[in-house]
C-alpha positions in Angstrom: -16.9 -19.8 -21.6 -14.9 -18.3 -24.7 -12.2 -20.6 -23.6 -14.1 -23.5 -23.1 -15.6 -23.1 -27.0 -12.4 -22.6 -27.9 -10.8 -25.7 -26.5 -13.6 -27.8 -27.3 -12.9 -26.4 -31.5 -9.4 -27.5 -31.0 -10.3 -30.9 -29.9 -12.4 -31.1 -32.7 -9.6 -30.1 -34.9 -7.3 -32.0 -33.4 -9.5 -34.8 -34.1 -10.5 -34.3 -37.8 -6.4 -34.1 -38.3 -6.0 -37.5 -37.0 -8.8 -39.1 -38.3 -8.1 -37.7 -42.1 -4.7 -38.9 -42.0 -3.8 -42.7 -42.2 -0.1 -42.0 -41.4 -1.1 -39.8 -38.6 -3.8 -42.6 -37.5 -1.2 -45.1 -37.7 1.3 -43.1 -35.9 -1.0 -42.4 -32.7 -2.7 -45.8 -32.9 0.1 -48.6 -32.8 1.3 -48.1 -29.7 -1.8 -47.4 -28.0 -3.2 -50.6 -29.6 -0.7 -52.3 -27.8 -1.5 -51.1 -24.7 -4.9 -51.5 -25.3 -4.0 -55.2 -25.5 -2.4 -55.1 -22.1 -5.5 -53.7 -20.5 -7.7 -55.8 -21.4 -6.3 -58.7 -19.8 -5.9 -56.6 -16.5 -9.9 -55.9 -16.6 -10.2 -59.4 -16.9 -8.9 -60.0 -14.1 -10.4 -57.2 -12.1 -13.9 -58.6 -13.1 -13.2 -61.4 -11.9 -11.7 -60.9 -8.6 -13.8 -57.7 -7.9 -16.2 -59.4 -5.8 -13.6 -60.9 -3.6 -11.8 -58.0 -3.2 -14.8 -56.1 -1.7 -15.4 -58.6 0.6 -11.5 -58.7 1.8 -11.7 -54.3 1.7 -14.9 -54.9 4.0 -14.3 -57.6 7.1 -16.1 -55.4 9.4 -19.1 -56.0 7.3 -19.2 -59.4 8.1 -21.6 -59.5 10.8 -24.3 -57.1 9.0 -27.5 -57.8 8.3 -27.7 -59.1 4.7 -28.9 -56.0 3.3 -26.1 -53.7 4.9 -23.4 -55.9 3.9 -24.4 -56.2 0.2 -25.0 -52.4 0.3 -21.5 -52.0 1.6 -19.6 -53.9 -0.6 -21.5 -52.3 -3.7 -19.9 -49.1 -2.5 -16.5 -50.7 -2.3 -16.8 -52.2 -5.3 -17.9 -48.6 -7.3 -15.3 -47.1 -5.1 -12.3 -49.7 -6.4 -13.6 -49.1 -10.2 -13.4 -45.5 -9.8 -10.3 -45.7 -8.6 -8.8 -48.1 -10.8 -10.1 -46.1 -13.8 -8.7 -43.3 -12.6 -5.0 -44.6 -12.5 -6.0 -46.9 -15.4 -6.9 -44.0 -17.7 -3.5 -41.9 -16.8 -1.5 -45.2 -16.5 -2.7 -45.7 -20.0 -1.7 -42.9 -21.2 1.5 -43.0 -19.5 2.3 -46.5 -20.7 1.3 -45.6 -24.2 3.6 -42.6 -24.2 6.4 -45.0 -22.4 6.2 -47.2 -25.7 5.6 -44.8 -28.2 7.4 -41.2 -27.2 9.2 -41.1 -30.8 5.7 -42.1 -32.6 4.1 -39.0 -30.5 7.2 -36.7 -30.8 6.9 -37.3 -35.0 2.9 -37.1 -34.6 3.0 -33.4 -32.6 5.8 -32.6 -35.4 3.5 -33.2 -38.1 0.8 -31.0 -36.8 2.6 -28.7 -36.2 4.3 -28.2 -39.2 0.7 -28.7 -41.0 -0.5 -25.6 -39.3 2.7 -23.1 -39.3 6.0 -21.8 -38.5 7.1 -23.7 -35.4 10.2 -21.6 -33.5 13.5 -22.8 -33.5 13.9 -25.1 -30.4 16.8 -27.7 -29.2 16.9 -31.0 -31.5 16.1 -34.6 -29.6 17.6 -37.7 -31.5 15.3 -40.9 -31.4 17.0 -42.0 -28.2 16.5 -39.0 -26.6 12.9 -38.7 -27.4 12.0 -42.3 -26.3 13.7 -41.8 -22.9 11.5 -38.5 -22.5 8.4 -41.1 -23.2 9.3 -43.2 -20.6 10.3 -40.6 -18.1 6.8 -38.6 -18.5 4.8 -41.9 -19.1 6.1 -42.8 -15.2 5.7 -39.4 -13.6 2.5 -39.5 -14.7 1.8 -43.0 -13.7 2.8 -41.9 -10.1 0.5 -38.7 -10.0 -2.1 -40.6 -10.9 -1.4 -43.0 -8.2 -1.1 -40.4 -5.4 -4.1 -38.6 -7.0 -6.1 -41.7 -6.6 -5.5 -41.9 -2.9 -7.9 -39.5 -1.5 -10.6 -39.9 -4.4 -10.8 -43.5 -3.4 -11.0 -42.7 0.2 -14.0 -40.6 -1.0 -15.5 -43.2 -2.8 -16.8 -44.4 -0.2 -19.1 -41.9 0.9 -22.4 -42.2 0.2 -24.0 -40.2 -3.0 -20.7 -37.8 -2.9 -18.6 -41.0 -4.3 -20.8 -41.6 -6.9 -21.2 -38.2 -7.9 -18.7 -35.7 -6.8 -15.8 -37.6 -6.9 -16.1 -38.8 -10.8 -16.2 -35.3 -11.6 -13.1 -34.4 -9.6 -11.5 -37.4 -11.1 -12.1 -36.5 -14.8 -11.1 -32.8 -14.0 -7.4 -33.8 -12.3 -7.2 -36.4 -14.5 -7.8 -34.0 -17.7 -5.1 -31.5 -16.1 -2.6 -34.0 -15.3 -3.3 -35.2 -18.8 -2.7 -32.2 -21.0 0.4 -31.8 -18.9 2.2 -34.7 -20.3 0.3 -34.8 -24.5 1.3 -31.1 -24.5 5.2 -32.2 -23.6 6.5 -33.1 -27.3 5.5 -30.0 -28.3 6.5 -27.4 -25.9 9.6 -29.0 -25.3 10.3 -28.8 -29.3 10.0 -25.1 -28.2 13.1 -25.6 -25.2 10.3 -25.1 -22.7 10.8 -27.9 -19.8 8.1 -29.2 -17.1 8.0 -26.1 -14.9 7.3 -23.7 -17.6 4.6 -25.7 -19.2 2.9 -26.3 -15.8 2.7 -22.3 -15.5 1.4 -22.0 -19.4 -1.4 -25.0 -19.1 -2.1 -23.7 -15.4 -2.9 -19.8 -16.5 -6.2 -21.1 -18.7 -7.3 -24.1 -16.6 -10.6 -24.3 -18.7 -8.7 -24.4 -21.8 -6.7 -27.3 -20.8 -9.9 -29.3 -19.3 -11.9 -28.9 -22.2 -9.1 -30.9 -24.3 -7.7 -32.7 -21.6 -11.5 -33.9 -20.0 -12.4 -35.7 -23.1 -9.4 -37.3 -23.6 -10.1 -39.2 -20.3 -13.6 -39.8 -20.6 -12.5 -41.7 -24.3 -10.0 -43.5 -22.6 -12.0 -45.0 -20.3 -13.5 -47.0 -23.3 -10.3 -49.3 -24.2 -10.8 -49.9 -27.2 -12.1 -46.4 -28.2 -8.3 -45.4 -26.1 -6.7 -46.3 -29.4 -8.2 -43.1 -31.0 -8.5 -40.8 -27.9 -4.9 -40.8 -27.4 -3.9 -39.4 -30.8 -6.6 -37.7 -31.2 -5.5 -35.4 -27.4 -1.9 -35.6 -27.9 -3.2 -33.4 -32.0 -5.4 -31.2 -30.0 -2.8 -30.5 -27.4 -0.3 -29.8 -29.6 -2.9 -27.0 -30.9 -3.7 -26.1 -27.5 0.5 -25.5 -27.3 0.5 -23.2 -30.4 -2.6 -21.6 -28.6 -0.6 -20.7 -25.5 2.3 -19.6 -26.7 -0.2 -17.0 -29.2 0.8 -19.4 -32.5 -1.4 -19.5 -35.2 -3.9 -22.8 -34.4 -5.4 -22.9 -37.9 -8.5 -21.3 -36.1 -7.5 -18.1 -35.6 -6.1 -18.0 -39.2 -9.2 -19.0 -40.7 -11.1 -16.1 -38.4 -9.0 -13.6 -39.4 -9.5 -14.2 -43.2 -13.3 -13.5 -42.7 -14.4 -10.3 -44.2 
């Protein structure tokens, strides 16, 4: 529980950051926005065609009685929207870190030079940063591609698909989240993927409870545009956390009498 309170006060720092800092607003929001843009034409689509689709997903309803088939494809249909929200979320995220990995990369920079001393690590040019954007925006993409297999399979059981399986998908999408908004800055400290799995992996709850909200937010598009920012400033809090940093938390504890 301490380090679920604790999370959940660096999310809320990382969020007041953000949101009292135009140029860090504007940093985080362009290239989200522009993803954001991209989405919504996809969900467009997916309205429109989700009715189809659960009728082609479901030909051995067919012959049902009216009743049975309707329920059917309403399972099909919640099962395709979890799903696709699932790898929509992550995708965005991946996609916005794709287009923006400099932005971010300056973003986690700013953060952490707003909160203290940040260890001598290897330098990354421009180039070097946006290639690291596009490499972790599609590794993600795929996780949460092969991720989604199995939880749409279980969207299709009755009650557990439309109650366990959200909450699975917002946990493993939370983790696989904080994975890739904590990158900029633990690689600013020379640590690479497999280390940073081991550090976000020894205090799961830690991770979730930054990681979690970040994908609930996201899957409101338009409230995306703030949620990504707003997790890759808490997670690069949650970095200084792991690696036993001052977070700006501690500091002001400590200065209690």
């Amino acid at each position: 529980m301490s380090d679920l309170v604790l999370g959940l006060r660096l999310y809320a720092r990382g969020a007041a950051t953000v949101l009292s800092s135009p140029r860090l607003l504007r940093l985080g929001a362009l290239p989200a926005l522009v993803t954001v843009l991209l989405y919504v034409v996809m969900l467009a689509v997916l309205g429109r065609f989700l009715p189809d689709l659960a009728a082609l997903l479901t030909p051995f309803a067919d012959g049902w009685s009216p009743g049975a088939r309707s329920a059917a494809r309403l399972v099909t249909e919640v099962a395709v929207v979890a799903a696709v929200a699932f790898v929509a979320v992550l995708a965005f995220v991946g996609v916005t870190l794709a287009i923006g990995g400099p932005f971010y990369e300056r973003l986690s920079e700013l953060v952490d030079d707003g909160v203290g001393e940040v260890p001598a690590g290897p330098s990354r040019s421009a180039a070097t940063s946006l290639v690291r954007g596009a490499r972790d925006g599609l590794v993600l993409v795929v996780l949460s591609v092969v991720a989604a297999v199995p939880l749409f399979a279980l969207g299709f059981v009755p009650v557990l698909g439309q109650t366990v399986v959200p909450v699975v998908a917002a946990l493993v999408g939370g983790r696989l989240l904080v994975l890739e908004l904590t990158a900029p800055a633990l690689e600013r400290r020379g640590i690479g993927f497999r280390e940073r799995r081991r550090l976000v992996g020894s205090r799961r709850v830690l991770g979730w409870a930054i990681g979690v909200p970040t994908y609930l937010l996201c899957l409101l598009p338009l409230v995306g545009i703030l949620a990504v920012p707003v997790g890759a400033a808490a997670a690069t809090l949650l970095a200084r956390e792991l690696r036993g940093e001052p977070t700006g938390l501690t500091a002001r504890r400590a200065g209690r009498p």
